[in-house]
VOBA-1610 file (N, C-alpha, C; in pm, whole numbers, padded with zeros to 5 digits, always signed):
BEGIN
Unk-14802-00978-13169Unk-14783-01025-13030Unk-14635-01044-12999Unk-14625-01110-13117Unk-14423-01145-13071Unk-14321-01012-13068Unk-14431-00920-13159Unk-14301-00776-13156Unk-14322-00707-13038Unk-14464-00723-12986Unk-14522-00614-12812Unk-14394-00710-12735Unk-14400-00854-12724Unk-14350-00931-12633Unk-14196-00859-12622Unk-14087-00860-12747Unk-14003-00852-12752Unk-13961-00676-12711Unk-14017-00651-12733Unk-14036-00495-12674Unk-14043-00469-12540Unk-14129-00545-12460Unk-14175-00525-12355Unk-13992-00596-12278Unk-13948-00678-12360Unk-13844-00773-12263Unk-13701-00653-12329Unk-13735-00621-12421Unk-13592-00519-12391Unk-13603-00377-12355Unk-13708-00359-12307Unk-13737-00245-12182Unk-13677-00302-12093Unk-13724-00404-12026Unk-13627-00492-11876Unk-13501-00513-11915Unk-13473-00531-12003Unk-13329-00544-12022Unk-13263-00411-11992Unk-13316-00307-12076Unk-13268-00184-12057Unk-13266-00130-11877Unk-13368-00137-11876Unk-13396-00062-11714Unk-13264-00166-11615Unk-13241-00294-11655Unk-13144-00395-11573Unk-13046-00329-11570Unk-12973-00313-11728Unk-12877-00223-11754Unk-12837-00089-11668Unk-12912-00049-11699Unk-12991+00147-11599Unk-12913+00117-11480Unk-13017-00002-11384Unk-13011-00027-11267Unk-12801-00051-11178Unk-12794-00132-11323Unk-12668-00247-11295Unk-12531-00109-11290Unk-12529-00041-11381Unk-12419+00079-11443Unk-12425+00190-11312Unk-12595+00239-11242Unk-12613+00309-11144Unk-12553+00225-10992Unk-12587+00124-10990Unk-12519+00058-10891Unk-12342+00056-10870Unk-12295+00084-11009Unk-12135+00085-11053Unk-12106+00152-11032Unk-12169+00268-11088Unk-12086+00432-11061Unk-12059+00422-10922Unk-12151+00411-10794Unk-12213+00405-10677Unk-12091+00384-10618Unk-12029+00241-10675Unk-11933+00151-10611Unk-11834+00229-10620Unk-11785+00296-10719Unk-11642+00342-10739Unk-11654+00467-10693Unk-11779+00550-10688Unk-11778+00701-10589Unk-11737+00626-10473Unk-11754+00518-10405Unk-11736+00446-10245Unk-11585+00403-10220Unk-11569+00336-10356Unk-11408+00238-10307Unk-11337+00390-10345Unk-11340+00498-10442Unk-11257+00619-10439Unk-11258+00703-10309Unk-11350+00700-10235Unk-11371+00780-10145Unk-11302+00720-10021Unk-11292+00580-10039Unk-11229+00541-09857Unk-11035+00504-09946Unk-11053+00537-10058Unk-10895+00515-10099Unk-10828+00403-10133Unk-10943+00306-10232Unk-10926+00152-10246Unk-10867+00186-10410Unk-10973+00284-10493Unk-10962+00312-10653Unk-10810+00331-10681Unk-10746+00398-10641Unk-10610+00435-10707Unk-10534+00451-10587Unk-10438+00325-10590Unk-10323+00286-10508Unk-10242+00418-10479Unk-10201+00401-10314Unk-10104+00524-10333Unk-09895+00493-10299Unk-09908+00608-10301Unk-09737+00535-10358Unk-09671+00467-10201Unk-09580+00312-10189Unk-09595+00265-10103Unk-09472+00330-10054Unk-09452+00350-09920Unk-09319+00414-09876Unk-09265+00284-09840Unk-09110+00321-09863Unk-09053+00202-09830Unk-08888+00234-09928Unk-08756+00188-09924Unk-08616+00228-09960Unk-08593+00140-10054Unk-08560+00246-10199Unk-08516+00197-10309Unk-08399+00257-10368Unk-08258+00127-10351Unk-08169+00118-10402Unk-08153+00219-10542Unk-08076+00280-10560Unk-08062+00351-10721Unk-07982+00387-10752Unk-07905+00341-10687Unk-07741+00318-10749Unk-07633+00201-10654Unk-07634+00110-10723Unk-07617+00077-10882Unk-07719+00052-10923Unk-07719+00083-11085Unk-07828+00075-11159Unk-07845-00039-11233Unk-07929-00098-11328Unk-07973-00241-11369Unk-07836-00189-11488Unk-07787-00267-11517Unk-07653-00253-11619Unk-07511-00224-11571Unk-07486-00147-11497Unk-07325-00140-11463Unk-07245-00211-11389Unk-07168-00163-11447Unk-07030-00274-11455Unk-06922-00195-11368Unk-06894-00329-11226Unk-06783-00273-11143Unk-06710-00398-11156Unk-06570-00335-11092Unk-06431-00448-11142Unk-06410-00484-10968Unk-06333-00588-11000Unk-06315-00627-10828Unk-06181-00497-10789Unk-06213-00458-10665Unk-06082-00400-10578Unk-06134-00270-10616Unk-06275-00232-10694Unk-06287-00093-10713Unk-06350-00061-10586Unk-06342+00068-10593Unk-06468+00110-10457Unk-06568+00228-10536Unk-06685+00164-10435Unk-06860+00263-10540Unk-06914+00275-10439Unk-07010+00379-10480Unk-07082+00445-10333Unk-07218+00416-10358Unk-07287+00324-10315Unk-07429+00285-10274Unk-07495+00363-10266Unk-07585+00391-10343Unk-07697+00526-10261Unk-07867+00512-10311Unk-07952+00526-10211Unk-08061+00528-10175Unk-08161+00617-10112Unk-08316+00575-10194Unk-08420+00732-10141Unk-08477+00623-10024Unk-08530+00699-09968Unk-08637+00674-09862Unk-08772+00670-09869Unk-08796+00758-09950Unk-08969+00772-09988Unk-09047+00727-09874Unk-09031+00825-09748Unk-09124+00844-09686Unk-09121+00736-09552Unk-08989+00685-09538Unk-08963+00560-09493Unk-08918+00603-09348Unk-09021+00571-09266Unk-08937+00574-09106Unk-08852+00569-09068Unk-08773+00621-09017Unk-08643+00620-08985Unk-08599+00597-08824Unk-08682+00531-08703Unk-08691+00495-08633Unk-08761+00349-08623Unk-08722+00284-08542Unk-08793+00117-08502Unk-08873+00196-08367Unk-08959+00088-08333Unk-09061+00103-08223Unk-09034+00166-08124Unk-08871+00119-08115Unk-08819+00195-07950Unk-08757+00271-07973Unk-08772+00370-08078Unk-08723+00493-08132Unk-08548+00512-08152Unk-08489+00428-08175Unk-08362+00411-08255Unk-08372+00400-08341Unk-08267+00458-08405Unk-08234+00481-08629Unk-08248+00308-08640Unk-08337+00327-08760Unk-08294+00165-08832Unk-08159+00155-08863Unk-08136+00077-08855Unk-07964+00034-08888Unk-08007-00125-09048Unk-07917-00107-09146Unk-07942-00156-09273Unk-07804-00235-09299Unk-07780-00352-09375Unk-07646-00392-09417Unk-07708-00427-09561Unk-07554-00389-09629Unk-07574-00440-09775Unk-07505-00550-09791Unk-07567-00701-09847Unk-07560-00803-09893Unk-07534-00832-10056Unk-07411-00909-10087Unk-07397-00956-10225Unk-07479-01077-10284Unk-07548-01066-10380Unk-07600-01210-10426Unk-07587-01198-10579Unk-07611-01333-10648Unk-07640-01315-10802Unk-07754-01431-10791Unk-07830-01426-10897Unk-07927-01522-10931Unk-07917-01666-10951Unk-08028-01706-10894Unk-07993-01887-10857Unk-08070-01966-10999Unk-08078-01847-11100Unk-08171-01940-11180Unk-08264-01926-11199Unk-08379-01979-11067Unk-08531-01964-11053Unk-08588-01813-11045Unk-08680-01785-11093Unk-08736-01677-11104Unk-08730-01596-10972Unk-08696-01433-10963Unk-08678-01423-10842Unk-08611-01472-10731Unk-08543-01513-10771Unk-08458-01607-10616Unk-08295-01537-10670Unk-08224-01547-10516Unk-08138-01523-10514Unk-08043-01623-10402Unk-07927-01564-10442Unk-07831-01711-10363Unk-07763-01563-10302Unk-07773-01598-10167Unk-07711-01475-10051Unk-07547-01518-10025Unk-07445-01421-10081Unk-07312-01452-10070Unk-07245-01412-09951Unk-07303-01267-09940Unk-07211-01258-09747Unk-07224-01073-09764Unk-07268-01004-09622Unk-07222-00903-09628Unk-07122-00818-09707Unk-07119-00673-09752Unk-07047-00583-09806Unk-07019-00473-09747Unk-07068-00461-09625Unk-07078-00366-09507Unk-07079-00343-09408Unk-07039-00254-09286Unk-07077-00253-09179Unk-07247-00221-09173Unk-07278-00257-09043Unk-07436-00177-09019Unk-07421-00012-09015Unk-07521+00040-09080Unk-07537+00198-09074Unk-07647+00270-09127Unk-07721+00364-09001Unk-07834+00372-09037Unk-07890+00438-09168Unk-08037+00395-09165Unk-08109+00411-09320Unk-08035+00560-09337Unk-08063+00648-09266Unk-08084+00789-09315Unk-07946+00833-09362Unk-07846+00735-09362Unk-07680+00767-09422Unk-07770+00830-09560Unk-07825+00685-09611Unk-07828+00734-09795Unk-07721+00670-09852Unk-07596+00730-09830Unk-07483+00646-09925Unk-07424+00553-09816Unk-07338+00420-09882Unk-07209+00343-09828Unk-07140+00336-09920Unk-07037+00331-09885Unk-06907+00295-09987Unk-06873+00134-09993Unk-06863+00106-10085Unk-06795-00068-10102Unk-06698-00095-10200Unk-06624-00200-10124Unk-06505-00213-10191Unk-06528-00324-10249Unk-06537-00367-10393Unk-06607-00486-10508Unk-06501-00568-10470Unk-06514-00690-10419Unk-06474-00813-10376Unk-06439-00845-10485Unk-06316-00974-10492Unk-06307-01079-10553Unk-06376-01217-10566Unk-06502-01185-10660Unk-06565-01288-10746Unk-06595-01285-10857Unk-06594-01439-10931Unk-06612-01448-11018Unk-06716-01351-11143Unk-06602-01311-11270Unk-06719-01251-11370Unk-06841-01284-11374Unk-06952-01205-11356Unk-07094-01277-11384Unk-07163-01083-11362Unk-07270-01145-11487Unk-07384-01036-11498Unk-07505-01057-11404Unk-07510-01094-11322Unk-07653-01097-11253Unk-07607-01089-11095Unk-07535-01053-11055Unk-07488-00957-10914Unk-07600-00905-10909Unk-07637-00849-10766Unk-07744-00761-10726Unk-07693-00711-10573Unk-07711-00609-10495Unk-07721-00566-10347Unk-07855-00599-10303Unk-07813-00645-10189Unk-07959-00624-10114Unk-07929-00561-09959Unk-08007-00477-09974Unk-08060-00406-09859Unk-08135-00465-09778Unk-08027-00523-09605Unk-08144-00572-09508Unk-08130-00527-09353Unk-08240-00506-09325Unk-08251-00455-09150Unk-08356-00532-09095Unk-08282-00549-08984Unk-08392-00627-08825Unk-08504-00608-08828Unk-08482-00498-08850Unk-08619-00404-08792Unk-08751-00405-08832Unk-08701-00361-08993Unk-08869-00314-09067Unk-08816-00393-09183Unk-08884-00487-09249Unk-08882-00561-09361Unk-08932-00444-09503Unk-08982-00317-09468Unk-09006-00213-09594Unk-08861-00170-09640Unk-08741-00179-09538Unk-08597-00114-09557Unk-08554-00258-09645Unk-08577-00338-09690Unk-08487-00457-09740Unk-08497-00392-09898Unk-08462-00427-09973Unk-08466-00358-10085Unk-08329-00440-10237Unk-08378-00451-10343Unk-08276-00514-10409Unk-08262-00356-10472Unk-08139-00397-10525Unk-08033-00278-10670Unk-08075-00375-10794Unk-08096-00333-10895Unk-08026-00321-11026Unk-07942-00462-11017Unk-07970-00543-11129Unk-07846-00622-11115Unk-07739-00606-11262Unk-07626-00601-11186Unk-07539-00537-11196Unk-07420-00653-11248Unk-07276-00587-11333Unk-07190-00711-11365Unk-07079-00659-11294Unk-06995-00766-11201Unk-06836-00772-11177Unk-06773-00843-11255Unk-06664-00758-11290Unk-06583-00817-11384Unk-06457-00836-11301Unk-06398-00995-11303Unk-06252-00980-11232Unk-06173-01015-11328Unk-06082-00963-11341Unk-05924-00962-11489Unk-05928-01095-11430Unk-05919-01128-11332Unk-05821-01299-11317Unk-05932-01380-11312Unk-06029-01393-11351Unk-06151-01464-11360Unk-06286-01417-11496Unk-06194-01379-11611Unk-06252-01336-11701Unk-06442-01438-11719Unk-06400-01524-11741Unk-06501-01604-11806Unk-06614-01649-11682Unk-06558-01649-11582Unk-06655-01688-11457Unk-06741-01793-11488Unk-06628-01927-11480Unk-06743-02049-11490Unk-06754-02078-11376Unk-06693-02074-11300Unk-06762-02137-11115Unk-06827-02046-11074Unk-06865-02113-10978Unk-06991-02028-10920Unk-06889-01928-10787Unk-06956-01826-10778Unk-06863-01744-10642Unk-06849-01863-10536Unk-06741-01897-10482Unk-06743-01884-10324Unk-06852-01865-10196Unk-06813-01948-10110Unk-06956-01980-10011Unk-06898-01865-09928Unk-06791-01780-09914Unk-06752-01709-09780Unk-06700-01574-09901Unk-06729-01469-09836Unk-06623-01370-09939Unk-06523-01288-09869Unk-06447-01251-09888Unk-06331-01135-09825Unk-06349-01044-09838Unk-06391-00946-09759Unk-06446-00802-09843Unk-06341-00726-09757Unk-06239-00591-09787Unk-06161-00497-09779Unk-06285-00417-09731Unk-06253-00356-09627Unk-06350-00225-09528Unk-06298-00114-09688Unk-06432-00024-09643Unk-06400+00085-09735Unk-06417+00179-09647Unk-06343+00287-09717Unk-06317+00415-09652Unk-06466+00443-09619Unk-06486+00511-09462Unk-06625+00594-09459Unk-06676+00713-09548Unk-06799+00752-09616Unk-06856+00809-09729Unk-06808+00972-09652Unk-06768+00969-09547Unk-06725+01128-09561Unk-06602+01154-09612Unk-06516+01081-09638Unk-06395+01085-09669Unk-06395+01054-09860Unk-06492+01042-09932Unk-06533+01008-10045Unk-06667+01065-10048Unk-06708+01177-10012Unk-06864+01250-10017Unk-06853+01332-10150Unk-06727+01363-10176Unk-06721+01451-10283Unk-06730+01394-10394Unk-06708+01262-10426Unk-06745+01175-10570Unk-06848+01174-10566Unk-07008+01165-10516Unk-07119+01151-10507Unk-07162+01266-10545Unk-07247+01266-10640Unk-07313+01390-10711Unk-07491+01398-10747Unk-07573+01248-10667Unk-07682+01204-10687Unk-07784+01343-10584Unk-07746+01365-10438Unk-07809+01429-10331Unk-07671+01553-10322Unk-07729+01638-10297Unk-07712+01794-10269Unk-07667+01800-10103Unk-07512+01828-10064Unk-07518+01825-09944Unk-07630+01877-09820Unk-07710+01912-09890Unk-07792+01973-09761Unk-07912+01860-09721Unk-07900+01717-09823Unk-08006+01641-09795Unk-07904+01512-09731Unk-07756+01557-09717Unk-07716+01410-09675Unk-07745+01460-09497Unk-07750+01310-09478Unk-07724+01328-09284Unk-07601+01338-09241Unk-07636+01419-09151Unk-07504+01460-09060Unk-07444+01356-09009Unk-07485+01212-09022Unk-07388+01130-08968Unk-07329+01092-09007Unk-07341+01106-09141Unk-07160+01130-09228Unk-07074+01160-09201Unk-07062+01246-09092Unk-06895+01293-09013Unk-06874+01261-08961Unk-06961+01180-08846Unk-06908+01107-08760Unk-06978+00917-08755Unk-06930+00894-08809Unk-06972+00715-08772Unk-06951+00642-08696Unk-07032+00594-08601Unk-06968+00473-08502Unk-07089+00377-08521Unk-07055+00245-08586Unk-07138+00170-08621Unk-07094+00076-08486Unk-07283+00048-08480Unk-07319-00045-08361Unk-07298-00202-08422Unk-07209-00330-08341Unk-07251-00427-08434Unk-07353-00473-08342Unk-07427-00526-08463Unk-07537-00642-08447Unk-07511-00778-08453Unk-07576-00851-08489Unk-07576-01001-08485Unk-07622-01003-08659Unk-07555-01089-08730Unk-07602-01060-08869Unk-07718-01186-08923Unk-07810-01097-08935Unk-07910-01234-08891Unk-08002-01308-09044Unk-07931-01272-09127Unk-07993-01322-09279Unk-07890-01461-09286Unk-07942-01541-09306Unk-07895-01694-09368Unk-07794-01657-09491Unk-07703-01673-09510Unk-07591-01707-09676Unk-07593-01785-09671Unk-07536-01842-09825Unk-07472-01962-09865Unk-07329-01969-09811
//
């Protein structure tokens, strides 16, 4: 009696099983089919140069450059996003950053490169750029964090400065030829001619 019993209850078990695995497959033919199963790649502008490790000296000048991956290049009322690059280094807390002050004029996403001239602050390894615009919060974007080294501030025990001095850098057409990341036929034509619109610079610094 006890072996029919036990028999009879792992048939139901089995058929539960059957039932439970057929119901599964079911689910993932459904969530694959409306495009839930496998994430797709998010568009949106990633910094890639500078890269997580390198080392710029103050008073040098480096050329910023960035993909788009698929990233609009108009706001609602059909003007170029316009982007500024911001200096910060790490506050410590996970993810957080302490915002030091512009490195740029505004200029739209589809440049790709800016040129910057590495300010005078203190030595420290955890520098980063950030990429920010009005517009679309997908264009904000961090770099690599990165080390400045200043000769007259070897050891960098204070913390940077609440304001920074940044030297304008030459426009990237006048320095297009050091850049060897994009193939002239993918930079924008507004490399030859620049007339940056100002804005109102609307991110909080320290």
């Amino acid at each position: 009696m006890n072996t029919t019993r036990r028999t009879h209850v792992q048939r139901i078990l089995t058929r539960t099983a059957g039932t439970l695995c057929l119901f599964g497959a079911i689910a993932c033919i459904l969530l694959v089919a409306i495009g839930g199963a496998y994430p797709s790649e998010k568009h949106g502008v990633r910094v890639v140069v500078p890269r997580t490790g390198d080392v710029w000296q103050v008073g040098e000048l480096h050329t910023v450059q960035w993909t788009l991956n698929g990233m609009p290049t108009r706001n609602s009322s059909g003007e170029p996003l316009m982007a500024i690059f911001i200096l910060s280094y790490a506050s410590g807390a996970p993810d957080s950053h302490v915002l030091l002050g512009h490195l740029t004029d505004w200029f739209p996403i589809t440049d790709r490169l800016a040129n910057i001239m590495v300010p005078s602050v203190p030595t420290r390894e955890d520098y980063s750029l950030y990429m920010f615009s009005h517009d679309n919060r997908d264009v904000s974007s961090w770099s690599g964090a990165l080390t400045i080294f200043n000769p007259e501030n070897v050891e960098g025990i204070e913390e940077p400065a609440n304001t920074l001095v940044v030297t304008t850098a030459p426009p990237v057409s006048v320095t297009i030829s050091l850049t060897s990341t994009f193939s002239d036929s993918e930079l924008s034509s507004s490399l030859l001619s620049r007339n940056y619109s100002e804005y109102e610079f609307g991110v909080r610094v320290r």
